[in-house]
N, C-alpha and C positions, 0 to 999 in steps of 0.2 A: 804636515798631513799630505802635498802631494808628494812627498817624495815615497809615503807608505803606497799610494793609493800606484806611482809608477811601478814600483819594486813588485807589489801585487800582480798589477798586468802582465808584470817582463814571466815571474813565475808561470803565469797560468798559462802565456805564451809557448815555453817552455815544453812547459807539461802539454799542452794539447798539440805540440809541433811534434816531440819524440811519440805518439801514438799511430801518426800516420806514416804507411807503408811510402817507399820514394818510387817515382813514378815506372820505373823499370818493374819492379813487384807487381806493381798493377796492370801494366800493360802485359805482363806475363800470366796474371792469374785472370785475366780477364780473357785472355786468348787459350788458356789451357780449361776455360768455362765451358767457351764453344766447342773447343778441340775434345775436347772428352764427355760433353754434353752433362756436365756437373755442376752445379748451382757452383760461384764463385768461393763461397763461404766453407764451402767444403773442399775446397783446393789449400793443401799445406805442400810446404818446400821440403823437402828430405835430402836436397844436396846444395849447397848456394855457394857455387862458385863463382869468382871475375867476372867469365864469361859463356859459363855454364849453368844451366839451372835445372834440376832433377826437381819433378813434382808430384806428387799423387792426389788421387781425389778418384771416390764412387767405383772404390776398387778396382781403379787404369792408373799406371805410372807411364811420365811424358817427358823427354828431355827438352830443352831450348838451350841455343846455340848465338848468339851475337852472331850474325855476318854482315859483312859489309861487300855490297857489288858497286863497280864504277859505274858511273853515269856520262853521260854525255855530258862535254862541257869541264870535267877532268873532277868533277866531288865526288860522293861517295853517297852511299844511300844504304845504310844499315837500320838491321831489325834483329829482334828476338823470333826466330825461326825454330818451329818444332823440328825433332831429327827422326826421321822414321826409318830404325834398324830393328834388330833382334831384341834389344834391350829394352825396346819400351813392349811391352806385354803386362797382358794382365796380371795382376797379383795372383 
């Protein structure tokens, strides 16, 4: 009986782990919220690269870019930064 009652767990672990977005997703759609003043839930990915991310939401499309700047000290200090060119314009 516990090895049912494990096996149950491990599954439902599983299952409620693969529905949550990974923390880059979130830190993106949560900053393309503000950046385009669109409720989160309404922000979808329409390009998901490495280290690119194309997003739309409330009829504005936004790219984000990974960059990394050096810091004092010799680390590095990177983020998901919007890119503001021609490309991002309204639909």
């Amino acid at each position: 009986m516990r090895s049912k009652a494990i096996l149950v767990a491990a599954i439902m672990a599983l299952i409620v782990g693969c529905g949550h977005e990974s923390a880059a997703t979130q830190q993106i759609r949560s900053a393309a919220a503000v950046d385009l003043d669109c409720d989160a839930s309404m922000i979808e990915f329409v390009d998901d690269a490495a280290m690119q991310k194309r997003i739309r939401g409330c009829g504005q499309t936004l790219t984000y870019m990974y960059r990394c700047n050096s810091i004092t000290g010799g680390g590095k200090d990177c983020r998901w930064k919007p890119v503001r060119d021609d490309s991002n314009k309204l639909d």
